[in-house]
Structure formats: structure tokens, C-alpha cells
C-alpha positions as CSV (number, residue, x, y, z in Angstrom):
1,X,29.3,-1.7,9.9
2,X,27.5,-4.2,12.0
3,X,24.7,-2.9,14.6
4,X,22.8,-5.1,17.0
5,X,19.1,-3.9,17.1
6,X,19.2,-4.6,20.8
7,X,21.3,-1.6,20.8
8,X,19.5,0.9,19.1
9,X,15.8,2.6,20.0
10,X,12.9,1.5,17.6
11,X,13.1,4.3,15.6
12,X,16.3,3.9,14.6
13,X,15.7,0.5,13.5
14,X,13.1,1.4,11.6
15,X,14.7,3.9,9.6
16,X,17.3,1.1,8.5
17,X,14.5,-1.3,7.7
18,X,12.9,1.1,5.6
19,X,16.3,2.2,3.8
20,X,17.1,-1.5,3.1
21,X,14.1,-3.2,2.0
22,X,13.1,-1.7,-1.0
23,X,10.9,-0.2,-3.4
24,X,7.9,-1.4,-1.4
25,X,4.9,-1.7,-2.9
26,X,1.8,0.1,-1.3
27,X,-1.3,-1.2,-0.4
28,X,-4.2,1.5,-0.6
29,X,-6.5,0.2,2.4
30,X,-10.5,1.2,2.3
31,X,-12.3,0.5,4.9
32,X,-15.3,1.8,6.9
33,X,-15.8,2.0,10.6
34,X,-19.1,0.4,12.4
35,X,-20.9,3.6,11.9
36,X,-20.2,3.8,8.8
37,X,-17.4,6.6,8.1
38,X,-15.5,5.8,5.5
39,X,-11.6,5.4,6.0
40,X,-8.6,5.6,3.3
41,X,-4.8,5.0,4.0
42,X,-1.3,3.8,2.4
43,X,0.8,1.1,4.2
44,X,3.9,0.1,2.8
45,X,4.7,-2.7,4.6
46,X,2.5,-5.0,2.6
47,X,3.3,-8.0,-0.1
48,X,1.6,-10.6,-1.5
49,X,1.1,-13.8,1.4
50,X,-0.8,-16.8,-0.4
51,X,-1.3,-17.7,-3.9
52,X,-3.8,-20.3,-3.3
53,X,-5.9,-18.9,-1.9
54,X,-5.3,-15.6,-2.9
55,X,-4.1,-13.5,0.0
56,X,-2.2,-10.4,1.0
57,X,-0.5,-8.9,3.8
58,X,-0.1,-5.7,5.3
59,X,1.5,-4.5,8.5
60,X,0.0,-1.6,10.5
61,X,2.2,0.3,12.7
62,X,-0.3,1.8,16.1
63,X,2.5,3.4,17.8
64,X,3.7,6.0,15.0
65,X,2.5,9.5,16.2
66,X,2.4,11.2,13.0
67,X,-0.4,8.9,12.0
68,X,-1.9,7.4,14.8
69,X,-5.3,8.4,14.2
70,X,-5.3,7.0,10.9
71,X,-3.6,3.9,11.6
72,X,-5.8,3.0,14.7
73,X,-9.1,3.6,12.2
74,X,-8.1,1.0,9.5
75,X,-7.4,-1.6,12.4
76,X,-10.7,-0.8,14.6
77,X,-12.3,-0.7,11.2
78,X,-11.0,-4.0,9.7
79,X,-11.5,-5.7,13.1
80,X,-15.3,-4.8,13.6
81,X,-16.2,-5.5,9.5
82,X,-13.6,-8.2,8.9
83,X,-13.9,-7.0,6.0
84,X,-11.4,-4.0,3.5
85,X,-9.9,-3.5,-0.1
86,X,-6.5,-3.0,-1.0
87,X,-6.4,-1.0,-4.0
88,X,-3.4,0.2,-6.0
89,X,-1.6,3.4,-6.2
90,X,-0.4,4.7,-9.8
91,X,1.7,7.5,-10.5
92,X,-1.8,10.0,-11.1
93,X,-2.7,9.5,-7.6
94,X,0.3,9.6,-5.5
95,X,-0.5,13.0,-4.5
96,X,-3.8,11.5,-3.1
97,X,-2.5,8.9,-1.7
98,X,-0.2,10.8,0.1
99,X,-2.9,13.4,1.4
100,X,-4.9,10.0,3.0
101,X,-1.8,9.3,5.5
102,X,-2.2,12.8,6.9
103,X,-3.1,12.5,10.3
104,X,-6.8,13.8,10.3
105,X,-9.9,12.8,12.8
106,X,-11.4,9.5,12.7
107,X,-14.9,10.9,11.6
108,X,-13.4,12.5,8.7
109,X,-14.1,10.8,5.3
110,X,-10.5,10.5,3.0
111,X,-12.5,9.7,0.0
112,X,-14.3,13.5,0.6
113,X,-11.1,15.2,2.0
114,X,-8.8,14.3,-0.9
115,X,-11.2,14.4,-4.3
116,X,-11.7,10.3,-4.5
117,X,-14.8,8.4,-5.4
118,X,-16.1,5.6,-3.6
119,X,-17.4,3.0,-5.3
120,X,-19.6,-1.0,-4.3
121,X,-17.5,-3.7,-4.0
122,X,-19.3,-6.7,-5.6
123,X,-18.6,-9.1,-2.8
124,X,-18.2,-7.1,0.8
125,X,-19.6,-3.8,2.4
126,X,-16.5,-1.4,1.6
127,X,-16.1,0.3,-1.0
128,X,-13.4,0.6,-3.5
129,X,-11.6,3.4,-4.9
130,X,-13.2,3.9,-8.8
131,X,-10.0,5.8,-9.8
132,X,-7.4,3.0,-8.9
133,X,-6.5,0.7,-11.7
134,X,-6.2,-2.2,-9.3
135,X,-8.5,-2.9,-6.5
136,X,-8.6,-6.3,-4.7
137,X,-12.0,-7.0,-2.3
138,X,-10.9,-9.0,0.8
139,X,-11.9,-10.1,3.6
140,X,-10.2,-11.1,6.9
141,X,-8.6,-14.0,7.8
142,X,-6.3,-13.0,11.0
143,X,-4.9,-10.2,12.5
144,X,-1.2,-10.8,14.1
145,X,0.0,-8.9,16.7
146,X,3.8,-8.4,16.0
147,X,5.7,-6.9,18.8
148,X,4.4,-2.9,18.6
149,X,2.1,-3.8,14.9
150,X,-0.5,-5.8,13.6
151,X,-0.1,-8.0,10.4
152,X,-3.2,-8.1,8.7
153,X,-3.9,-11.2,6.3
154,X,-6.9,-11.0,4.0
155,X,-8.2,-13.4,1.8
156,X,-9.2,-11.9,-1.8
157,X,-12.8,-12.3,-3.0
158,X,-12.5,-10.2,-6.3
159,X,-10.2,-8.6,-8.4
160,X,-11.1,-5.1,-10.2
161,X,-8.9,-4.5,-13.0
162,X,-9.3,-1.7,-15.6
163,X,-9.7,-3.1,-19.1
164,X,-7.2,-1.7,-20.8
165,X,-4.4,-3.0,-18.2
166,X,-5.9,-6.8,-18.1
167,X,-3.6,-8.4,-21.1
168,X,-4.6,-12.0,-21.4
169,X,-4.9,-12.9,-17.7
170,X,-1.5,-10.8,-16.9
171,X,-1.6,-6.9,-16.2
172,X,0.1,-4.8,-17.8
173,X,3.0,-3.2,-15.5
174,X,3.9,-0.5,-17.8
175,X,0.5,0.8,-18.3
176,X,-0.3,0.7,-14.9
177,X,2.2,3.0,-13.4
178,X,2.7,1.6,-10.4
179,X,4.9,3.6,-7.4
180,X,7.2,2.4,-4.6
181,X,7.7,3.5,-1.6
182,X,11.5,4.1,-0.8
183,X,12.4,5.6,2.7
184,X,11.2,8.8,2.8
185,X,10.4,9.1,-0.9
186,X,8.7,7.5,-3.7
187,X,9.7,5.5,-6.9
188,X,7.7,5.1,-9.9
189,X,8.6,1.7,-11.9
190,X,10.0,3.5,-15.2
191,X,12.5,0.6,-16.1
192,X,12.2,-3.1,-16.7
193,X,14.0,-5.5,-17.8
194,X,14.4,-9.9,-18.1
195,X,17.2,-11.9,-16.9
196,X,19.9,-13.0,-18.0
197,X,20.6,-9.8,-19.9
198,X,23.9,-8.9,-21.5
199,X,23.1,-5.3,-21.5
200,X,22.0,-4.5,-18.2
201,X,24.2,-1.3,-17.8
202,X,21.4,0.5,-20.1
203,X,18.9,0.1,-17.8
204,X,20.9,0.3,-14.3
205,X,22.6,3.5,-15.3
206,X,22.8,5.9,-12.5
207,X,20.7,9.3,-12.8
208,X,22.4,12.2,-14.3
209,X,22.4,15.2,-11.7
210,X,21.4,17.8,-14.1
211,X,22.8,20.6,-11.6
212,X,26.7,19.0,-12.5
213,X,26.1,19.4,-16.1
């Protein structure tokens, strides 16, 4: 099968994209508008962009109905403050996270809405989400327009880490839980393995459907 994107609608290439390229990580975007309501939303177009400096990426779609509200809010809001954090989703909280990409008004508060706590970031005006094992302050360094999105690039001021995930200046992946975003579903990260490995069919065994057996 070969298909030219020229030859297909937007939302048909989209669908590919997102059944193609993944697990995709999720960045967990805070931010608050200039009177000060509070905003919370998932994006899973987003990666890490620069190491030095530290900086990540994160594409925002404006023309998806479903969540045009929300999406417009985190761009307006990042625009105005130049400032957001990116925190991290873990299994717990995938329920939350999900609620925050409903498509609610812009003066509603997603901390409030779905149970979450706001907390002060050390270095910038937004605050973080306390429950997220992850969070990373940043501030803006360019937005991009990309045909119908925006690619956001934020430089990162501080990292927040919970203790008992920092192992001697690496993280520990297992015990934070971490989920991807698939195409219309979600993964968590439940196996891991190092390469070369002579045994790989252990871990890339496919799941047994339970209703067959």
C-alpha cells in the first residue's frame, strides 16, 4: 500500500500518523491564562527537542473540534505568560488526564474539575501538578506555526522529581509508571528490556486473548 497524502483529507492522514508513530509519550501542559484561570491538557505530540539546554517540544493541534476550546487556552495561555510546565502522566492518573482533554469552557479550572492539586513552581508563575511524579518548569522560547498547528519549544528551568523515583541522577522508569499514547488508546510501559538480547521473544510475546482460551 502506498498513499500520497496529497490524496487524502487531513483527517485521514492523521489517523495514519497517529497509528504509525508510536507509543507517544504525553506531555501534561499547565498553564494559566492572563486572568489567571488555571488550564490543564494532554498533548501527545511532544518529545524531548534539546539536551543542552534542556528543552522540549509539543505540538498543539487548533483546528480539532472535539477539543478546540482546550487547545486554543494552552496556546493563548502560553503565548501571553511565555511561560508552562510539562508534567508527567503515570498510570494512577490516566483517568485524570483523560478528563483534562474534555472539551470544557475556557474559564473552567481542570485542576478543580478533575480532583488535582495545584502547586508553586519554584522558578515561573504556573503551577505544577503535586500528584505527577515528573513535572518540568519551562519557559518559552518559540512558538512555530506548522501548517494547521503550533510547535511549542520550551526551555526547562527546573526539574521536580519525586524522591523515591530519582536513582542516582537517573529515574526510575519502572517505578514511575509512565503511559503512551497509541491511536485511540493508551499503553502503559510494563516491559523492558537491553539490546542485544538473545531472548527477546519473552518479552515481545503477543497478548493472549483470554476470550480464545
Amino acid at each position: 500500500m502506498i498513499i500520497d497524502p496529497k490524496d487524502q483529507t487531513s483527517k485521514e492522514n492523521y489517523k495514519l500518523l497517529i497509528g504509525s508513530v508510536l507509543p507517544r509519550p504525553i506531555a501534561w501542559v499547565s498553564s494559566v491564562s492572563k486572568t489567571g484561570e488555571l488550564n490543564l491538557a494532554p498533548f501527545s505530540f511532544f518529545t524531548v527537542a534539546s539536551r543542552n539546554p534542556p528543552m522540549l517540544i509539543f505540538s498543539i493541534g487548533e483546528g480539532v473540534e472535539a477539543r478546540a476550546g482546550t487547545v486554543k487556552d494552552t496556546l493563548a495561555n502560553i503565548r501571553e505568560r511565555g511561560e508552562f510546565v510539562v508534567n508527567i502522566v503515570s498510570g494512577p492518573l490516566a483517568n485524570e488526564m483523560a478528563r483534562t482533554g474534555e472539551h470544557v469552557a475556557p474559564d473552567v479550572d481542570e485542576f478543580a474539575y478533575v480532583g488535582l492539586t495545584p502547586i508553586p513552581s519554584q522558578a515561573i508563575s504556573v503551577p505544577r501538578v503535586e500528584e505527577s511524579p515528573v513535572s518540568m518548569e519551562c519557559v518559552l522560547e518559540q512558538v512555530i506555526p506548522l501548517g494547521d498547528d503550533h510547535l511549542v519549544i520550551g526551555k526547562v528551568l527546573r526539574f521536580h522529581i519525586q524522591d523515591e523515583l530519582y536513582d542516582k541522577g537517573r529515574i526510575d522508569t519502572k517505578k514511575l509508571a509512565p503511559i503512551g499514547r497509541l491511536a485511540g488508546n493508551y499503553s502503559p510501559v510494563e516491559s523492558m528490556f537491553s539490546l542485544p538480547n538473545d531472548h527477546l521473544e519473552e518479552y515481545l510475546r503477543p497478548p493472549v486473548d483470554k476470550d480464545r482460551e
